[in-house]
C-alpha positions as CSV (number, residue, x, y, z in Angstrom):
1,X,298.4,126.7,21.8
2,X,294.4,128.1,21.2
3,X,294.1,124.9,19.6
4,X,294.9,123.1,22.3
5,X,292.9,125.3,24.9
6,X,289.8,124.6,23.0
7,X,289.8,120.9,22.7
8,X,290.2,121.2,26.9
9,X,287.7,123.5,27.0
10,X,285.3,120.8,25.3
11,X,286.2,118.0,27.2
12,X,283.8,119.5,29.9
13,X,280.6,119.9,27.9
14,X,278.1,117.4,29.7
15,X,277.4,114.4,27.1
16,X,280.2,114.7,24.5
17,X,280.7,112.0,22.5
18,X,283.7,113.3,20.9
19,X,286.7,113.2,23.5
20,X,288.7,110.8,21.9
21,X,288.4,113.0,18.7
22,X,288.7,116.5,21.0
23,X,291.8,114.8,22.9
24,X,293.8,113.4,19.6
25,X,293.9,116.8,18.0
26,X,294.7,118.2,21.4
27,X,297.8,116.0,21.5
28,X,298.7,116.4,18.0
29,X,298.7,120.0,18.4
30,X,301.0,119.7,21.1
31,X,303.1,117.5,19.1
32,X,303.5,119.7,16.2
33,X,304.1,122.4,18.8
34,X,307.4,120.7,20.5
35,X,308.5,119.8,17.2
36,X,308.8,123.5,16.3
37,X,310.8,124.3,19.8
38,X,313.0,121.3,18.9
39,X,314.0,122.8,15.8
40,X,317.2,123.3,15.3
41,X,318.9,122.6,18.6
42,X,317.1,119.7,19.3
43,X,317.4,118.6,15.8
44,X,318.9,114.6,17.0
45,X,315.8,114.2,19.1
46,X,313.6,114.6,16.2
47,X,312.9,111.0,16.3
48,X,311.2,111.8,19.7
49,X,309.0,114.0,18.4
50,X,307.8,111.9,15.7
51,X,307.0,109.4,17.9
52,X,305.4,111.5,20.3
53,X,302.7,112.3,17.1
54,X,302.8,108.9,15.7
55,X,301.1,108.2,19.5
56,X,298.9,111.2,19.5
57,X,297.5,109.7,15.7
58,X,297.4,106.1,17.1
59,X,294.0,107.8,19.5
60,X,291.0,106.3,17.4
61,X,288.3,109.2,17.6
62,X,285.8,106.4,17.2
63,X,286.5,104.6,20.3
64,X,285.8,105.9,23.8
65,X,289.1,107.7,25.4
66,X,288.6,105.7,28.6
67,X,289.3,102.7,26.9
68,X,292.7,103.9,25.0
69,X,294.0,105.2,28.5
70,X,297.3,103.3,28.1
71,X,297.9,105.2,24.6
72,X,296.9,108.8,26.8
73,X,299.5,107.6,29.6
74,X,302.2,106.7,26.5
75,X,301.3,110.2,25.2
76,X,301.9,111.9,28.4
77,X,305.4,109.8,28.9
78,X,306.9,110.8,25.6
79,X,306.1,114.0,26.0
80,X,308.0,114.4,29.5
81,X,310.6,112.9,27.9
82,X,310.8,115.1,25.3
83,X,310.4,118.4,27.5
84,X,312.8,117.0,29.9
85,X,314.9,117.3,27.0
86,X,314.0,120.5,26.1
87,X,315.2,122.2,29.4
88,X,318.4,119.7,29.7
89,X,317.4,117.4,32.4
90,X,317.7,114.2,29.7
């Protein structure tokens, strides 16, 4: 989770280049974080998970986050999915 606070907490510095790179580790942190809560119990959904990080790596830290917005909104998506799954709405 720290790892996750900080990438947010760079996203605000004035002139960053660096948000797609800040904002994929961000997600893939938070990937690798549901996968661990999914463990066990959640084991059949695994394949949600994966895909949740394969979509968090498809971010290319070399091209400017505004313009991968529909990967961002995908991101955000699976990972509802996935949570929603977590607490048994799904």
């Amino acid at each position: 989770m720290g790892v996750i606070l900080e990438q947010a907490g760079q996203l605000d510095t004035p002139g960053a280049t660096t948000h797609a790179d800040l904002v994929r580790a961000a997600f893939i942190a938070a990937a690798e974080a549901m996968a661990t809560l999914h463990e066990g119990r959640y084991q059949e959904r695994s394949s949600q998970v994966s895909s949740l990080r394969q979509t968090a790596e498809t971010l290319n830290p070399e091209t400017p986050l505004l313009q991968q917005r529909d990967v961002v909104t995908r991101f955000f998506n699976e990972a509802s999915t996935v949570l929603q799954t977590r607490i048994g709405r799904t």
